[in-house]
C-alpha positions as CSV (number, residue, x, y, z in Angstrom):
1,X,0.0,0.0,0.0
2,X,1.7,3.7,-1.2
3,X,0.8,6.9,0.1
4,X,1.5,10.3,-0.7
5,X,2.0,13.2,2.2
6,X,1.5,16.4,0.9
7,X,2.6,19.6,2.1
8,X,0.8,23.0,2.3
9,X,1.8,24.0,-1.2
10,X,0.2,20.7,-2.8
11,X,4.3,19.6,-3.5
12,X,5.1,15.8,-2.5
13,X,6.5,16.1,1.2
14,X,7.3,12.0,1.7
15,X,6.1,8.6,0.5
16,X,4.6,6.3,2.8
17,X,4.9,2.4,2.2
18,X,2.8,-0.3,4.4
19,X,3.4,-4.0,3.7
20,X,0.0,-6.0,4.6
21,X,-0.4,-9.4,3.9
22,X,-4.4,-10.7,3.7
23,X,-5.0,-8.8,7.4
24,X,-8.8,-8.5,6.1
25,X,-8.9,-12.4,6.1
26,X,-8.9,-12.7,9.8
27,X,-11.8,-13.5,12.3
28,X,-12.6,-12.2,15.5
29,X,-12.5,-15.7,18.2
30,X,-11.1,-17.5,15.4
31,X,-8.2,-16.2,14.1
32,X,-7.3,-14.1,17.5
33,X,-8.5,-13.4,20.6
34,X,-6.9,-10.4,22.2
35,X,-5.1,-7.3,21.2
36,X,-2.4,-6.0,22.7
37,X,-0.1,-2.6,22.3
38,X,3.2,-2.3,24.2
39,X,3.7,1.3,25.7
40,X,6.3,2.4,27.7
41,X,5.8,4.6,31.0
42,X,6.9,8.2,30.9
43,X,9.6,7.3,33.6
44,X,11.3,5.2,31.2
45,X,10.9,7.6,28.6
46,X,12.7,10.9,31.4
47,X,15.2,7.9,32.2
48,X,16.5,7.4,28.4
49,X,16.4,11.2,27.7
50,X,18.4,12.0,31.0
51,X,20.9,9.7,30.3
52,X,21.0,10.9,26.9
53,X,20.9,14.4,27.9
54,X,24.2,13.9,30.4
55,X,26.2,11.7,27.8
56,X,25.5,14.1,25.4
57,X,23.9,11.7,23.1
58,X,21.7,12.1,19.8
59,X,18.4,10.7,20.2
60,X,16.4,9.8,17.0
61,X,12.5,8.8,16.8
62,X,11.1,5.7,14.7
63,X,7.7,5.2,14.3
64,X,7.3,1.2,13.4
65,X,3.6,0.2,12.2
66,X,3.4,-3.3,13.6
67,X,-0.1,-4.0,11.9
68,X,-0.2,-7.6,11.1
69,X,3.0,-8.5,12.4
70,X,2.4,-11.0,14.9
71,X,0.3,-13.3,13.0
72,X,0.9,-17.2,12.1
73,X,1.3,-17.4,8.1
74,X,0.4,-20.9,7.0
């Protein structure tokens, strides 16, 4: 799946790619049962950017769409 992100002056900003592989095939009680989305406390989060902070280190963000990911493929 492709996507275009435009900015304000209707010029192409990024591309956005998404891999999905038959997601819409699944069936609630059948093919899952729960959901589940790992977050991580804000304490963590002040931990890793104070360290960060004191060593002087560069932190970068990444933004992983896990949708699908965890599933059995036959």
């Amino acid at each position: 799946m492709f996507k275009r992100k435009y900015n304000p002056g209707r010029s192409i900003e990024k591309y956005k790619a998404r891999l999905v592989v038959k997601g819409f095939t699944q069936k609630q009680d059948i093919d899952f049962f729960d959901t589940f989305a790992p977050v991580s406390r804000i304490s963590s989060i002040r931990v890793l950017i104070a360290l960060a902070s004191i060593h002087r280190l560069v932190i970068h963000q990444m933004d992983v769409k896990t949708a699908f990911l965890n599933g059995e493929l036959e």
